[in-house]
N, C-alpha and C positions, 0 to 999 in steps of 0.2 A: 504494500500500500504506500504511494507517496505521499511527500509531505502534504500536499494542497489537501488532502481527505483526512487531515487529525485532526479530532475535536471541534467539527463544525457543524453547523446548523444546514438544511437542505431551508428550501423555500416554503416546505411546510412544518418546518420546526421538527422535524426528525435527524436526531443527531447520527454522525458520522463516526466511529469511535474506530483510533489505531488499532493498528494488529496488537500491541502489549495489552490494549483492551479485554481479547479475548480468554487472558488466561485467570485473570479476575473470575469471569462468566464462567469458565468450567467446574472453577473450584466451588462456587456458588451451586451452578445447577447439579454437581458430583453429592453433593452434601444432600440435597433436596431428593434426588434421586435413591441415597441410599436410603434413606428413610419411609420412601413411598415401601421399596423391595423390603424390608425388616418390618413394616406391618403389616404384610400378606399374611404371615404366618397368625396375625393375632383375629383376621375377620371371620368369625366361624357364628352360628345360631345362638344366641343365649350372651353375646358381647354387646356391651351399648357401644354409642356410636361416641358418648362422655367417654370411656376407658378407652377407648382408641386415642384420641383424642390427650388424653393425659400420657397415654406412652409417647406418643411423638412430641409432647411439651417438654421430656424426660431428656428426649433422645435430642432434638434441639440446643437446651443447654449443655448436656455433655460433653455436646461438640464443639462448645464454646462459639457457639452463632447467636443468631437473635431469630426469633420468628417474626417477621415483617405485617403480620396477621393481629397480633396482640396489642391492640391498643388503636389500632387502626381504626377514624371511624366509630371509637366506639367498641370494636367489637373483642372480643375478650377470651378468644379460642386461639392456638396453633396451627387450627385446622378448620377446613372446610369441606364439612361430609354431609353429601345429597344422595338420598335414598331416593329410589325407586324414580316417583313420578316430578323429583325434584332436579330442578334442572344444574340449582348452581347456590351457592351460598346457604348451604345446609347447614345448620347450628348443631354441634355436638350437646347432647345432654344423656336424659336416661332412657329414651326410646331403645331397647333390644332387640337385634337384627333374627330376623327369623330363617326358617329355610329358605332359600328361591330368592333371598332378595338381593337388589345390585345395588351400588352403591360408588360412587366416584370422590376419591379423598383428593382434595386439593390443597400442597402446601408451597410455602414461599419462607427463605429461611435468607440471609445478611449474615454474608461472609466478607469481612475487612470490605465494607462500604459496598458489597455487590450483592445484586440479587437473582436469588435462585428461584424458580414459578414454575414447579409441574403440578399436574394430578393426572389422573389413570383411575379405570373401574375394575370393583372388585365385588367375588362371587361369594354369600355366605351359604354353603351349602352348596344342593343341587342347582344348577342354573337351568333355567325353563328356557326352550329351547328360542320362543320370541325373543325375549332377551339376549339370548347365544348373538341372534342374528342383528340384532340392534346394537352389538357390542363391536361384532366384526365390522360393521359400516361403521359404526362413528371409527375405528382406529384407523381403516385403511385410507379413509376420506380425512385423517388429519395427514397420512401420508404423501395422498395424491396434492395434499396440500404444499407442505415443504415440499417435494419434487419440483415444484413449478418456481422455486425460490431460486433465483441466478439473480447477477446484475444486470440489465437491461430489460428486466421483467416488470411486470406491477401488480400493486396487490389487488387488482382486481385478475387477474390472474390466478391468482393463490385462490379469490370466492367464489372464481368460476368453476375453478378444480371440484373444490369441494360440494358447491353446492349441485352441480350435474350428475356430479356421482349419489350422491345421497338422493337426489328428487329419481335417478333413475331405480332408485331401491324402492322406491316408493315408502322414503319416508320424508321426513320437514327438517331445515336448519332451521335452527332458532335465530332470529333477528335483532332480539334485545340486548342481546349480551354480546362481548367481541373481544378480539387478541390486542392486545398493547404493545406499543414500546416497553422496555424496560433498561436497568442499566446499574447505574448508583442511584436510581429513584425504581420505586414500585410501578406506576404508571406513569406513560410519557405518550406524545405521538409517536408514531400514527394509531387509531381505531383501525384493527386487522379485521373485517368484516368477513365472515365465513359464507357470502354470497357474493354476486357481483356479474361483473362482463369485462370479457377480457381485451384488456386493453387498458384499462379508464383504473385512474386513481395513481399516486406516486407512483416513480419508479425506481426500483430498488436497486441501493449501491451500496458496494464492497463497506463493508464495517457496521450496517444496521444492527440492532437488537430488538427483540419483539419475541413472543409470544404468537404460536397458531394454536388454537382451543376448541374445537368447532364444538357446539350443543348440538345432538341430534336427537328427534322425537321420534315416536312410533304413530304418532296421529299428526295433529295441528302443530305450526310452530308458534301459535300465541303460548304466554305466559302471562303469570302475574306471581308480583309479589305482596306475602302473608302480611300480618299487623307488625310482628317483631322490624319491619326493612329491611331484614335479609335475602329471607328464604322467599326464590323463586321457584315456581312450580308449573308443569304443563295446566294449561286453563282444561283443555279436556279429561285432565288424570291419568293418558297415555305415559306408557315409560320413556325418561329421559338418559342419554346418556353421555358422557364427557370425555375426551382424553388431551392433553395437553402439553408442550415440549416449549422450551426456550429456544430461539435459535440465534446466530448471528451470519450474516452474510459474507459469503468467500469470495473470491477471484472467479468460481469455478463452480458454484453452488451454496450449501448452507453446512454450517456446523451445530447439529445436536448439543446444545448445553447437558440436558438432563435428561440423556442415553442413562438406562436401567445398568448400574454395574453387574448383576447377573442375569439379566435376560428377562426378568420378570414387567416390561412393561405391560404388557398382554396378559389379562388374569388365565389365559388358557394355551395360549402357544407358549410352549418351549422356548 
């Protein structure tokens, strides 16, 4: 990366960050990512989504990080865990996950000033097989997303990927919600929208940071959110589901912040 691309602003206020930027980002999304893999083993029937929830507030400081969730806002968790027909900002308490239910943990964890942002869905128990298939679309459609991430690209590129793919599953993106910038702040530009046309919207260059998130439904993509101002949930009760990756922009494509260090992004592939 040349000098002219350090530390500068695009015309839509989406920062540019040097290549020594990106190793800030790995050690950020590395720490987030191990976390998400170490609570697999703990989502089984008869666990609230509160003890989840307190293990990774455990495992956060141990690691001498900060969770960038906690105080945020207001809100007073480590984590953000949406069951079933909830699409995103799911409040951990004493609700106990039963058989069949899914569930997407979303964490953000501040490592020396940078910030790590995945989540990923997870099966407690037996997973019904609508779900299986609503699980498989939202992951490959965050894939076909990143694919489309080069420089000369834009992000309506990335909404078109994803959202053709999923309307041809015959299910909905959600509209409400969307990927961010990220970096030494939590949110930044651009709004990475999980729909679109290709062509239209910034275009993306070597050293961006953001987040691609897609929410996908099994019915409608309206939403609403509960009294708490959290928790959003599908308006028709349809199951929701979420998986989510930090990336940064290469010369040549996109680099995974918060690649799974054992393979476990996928609650079912290998």
């Amino acid at each position: 990366m040349d000098g002219t691309n350090r530390n500068r602003l695009t015309k839509e206020g989406i920062r540019i960050h040097p290549a020594e930027d990106f190793d800030g980002m790995m050690t950020a999304g590395a720490l987030a990512a191990r976390i998400l893999d170490d609570i697999a083993d703990h989502v089984e029937p008869g666990r609230t989504t509160g003890e989840l929830d307190e293990l990774i507030t455990g495992w956060v400081e141990d690691a001498g990080a900060t969770s960038a969730t906690i105080g945020y806002k207001g809100y007073q968790h480590a984590s953000c865990i949406s069951l079933n027909h909830v699409v995103c900002h799911g409040i951990p308490g004493d609700k106990k996950l039963k058989d069949g239910d899914i569930l997407n943990i979303d964490v953000t964890v501040i490592v020396d000033g940078w910030y790590g942002d995945t989540s990923r869905m997870y099966v407690a128990g037996k997973l019904p097989r609508k779900a299986e298939r609503l699980i498989e679309v939202t992951h490959d459609a965050l894939m076909r997303g990143i694919e489309m991430v080069r420089p000369g690209r834009t992000f309506g590129d990335i909404g078109h990927a994803i959202q053709s793919y999923v309307e041809a599953e015959r299910m909905s993106v959600v509209r409400d919600f969307c990927g961010h910038g990220l970096g030494r702040v939590f949110h930044a530009p651009p709004n990475v929208l999980h729909y679109g046309r290709p062509g239209t919207g910034p275009v993306l260059e070597e050293g961006m940071f953001f987040t691609i998130e897609p929410m996908v439904n099994l019915g409608r993509p309206e939403t609403k959110v509960l009294s708490d101002d959290w928790t959003a949930v599908t308006r028709d009760k349809s199951l929701s589901a979420q998986f989510e990756h930090s990336i940064g922009v290469t010369a040549d494509g996109a680099a995974i912040f918060t690649l799974s260090p054992t393979g476990r992004f996928h609650p079912t592939r290998a």
